[in-house]
C-alpha positions as CSV (number, residue, x, y, z in Angstrom):
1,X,128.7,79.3,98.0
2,X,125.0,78.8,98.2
3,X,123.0,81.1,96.5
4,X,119.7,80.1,98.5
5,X,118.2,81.3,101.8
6,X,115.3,78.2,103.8
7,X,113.3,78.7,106.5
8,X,110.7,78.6,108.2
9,X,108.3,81.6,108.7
10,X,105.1,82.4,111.0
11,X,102.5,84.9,110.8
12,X,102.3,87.3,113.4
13,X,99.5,89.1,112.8
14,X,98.1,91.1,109.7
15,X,98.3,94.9,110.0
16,X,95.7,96.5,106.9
17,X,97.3,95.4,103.7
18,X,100.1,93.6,105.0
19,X,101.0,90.4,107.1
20,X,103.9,90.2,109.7
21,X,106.3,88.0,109.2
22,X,107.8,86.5,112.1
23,X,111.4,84.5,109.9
24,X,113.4,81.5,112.1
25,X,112.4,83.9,115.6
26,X,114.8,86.1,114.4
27,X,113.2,89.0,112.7
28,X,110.3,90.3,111.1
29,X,109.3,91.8,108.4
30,X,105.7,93.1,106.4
31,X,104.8,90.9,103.3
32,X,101.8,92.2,101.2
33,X,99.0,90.0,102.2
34,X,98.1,89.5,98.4
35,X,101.4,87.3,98.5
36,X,100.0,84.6,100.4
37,X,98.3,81.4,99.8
38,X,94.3,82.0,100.1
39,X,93.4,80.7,103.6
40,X,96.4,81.8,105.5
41,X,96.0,82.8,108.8
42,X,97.3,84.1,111.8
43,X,100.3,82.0,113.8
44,X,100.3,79.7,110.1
45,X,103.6,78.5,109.4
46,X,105.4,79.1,105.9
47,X,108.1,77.7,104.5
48,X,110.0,80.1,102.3
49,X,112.7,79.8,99.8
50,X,114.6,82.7,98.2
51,X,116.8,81.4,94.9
52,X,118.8,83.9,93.0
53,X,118.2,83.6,89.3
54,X,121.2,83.7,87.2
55,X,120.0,83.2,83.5
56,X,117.1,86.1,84.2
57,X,119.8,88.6,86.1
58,X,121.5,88.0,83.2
59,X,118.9,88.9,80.6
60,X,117.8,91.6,82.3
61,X,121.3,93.4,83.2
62,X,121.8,92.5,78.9
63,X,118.6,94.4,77.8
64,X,119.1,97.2,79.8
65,X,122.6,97.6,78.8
66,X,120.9,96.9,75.1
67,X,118.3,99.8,75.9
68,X,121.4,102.1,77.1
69,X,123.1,101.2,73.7
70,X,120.5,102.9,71.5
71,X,119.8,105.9,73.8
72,X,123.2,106.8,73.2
73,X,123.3,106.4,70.0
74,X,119.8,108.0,69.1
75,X,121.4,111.1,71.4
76,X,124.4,111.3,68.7
């Protein structure tokens, strides 16, 4: 199973803070404008690629399970 998610974007228009986000003529949704490359525009095309990270979910669900560790135990 792929753990990835392509395609292309477009940007709809820019409301305040945030840019729509038109994805494959599908759907939309609001990205923080900070988020995008300087210069982008209105009706610019993105390419966007979503991974899943593995090795960092998997540091990350360790420390917290570390942090839960010596709660409990300082609670004893």
């Amino acid at each position: 199973m792929d753990n990835s998610l392509q395609g292309l974007c477009i940007i709809d228009r820019f409301e305040e803070a945030y840019a729509v986000i038109e994805f494959e003529g599908r759907s939309t949704f609001d990205l923080p404008r900070s988020l995008l490359p300087a210069g982008a525009a209105e009706g610019d095309v993105l390419r966007l690629a979503i991974t899943i990270d593995h090795e960092e979910t998997k540091r990350r669900q360790e420390q917290a399970e570390a942090m839960l560790q010596e709660l409990m135990k300082t609670e004893e």
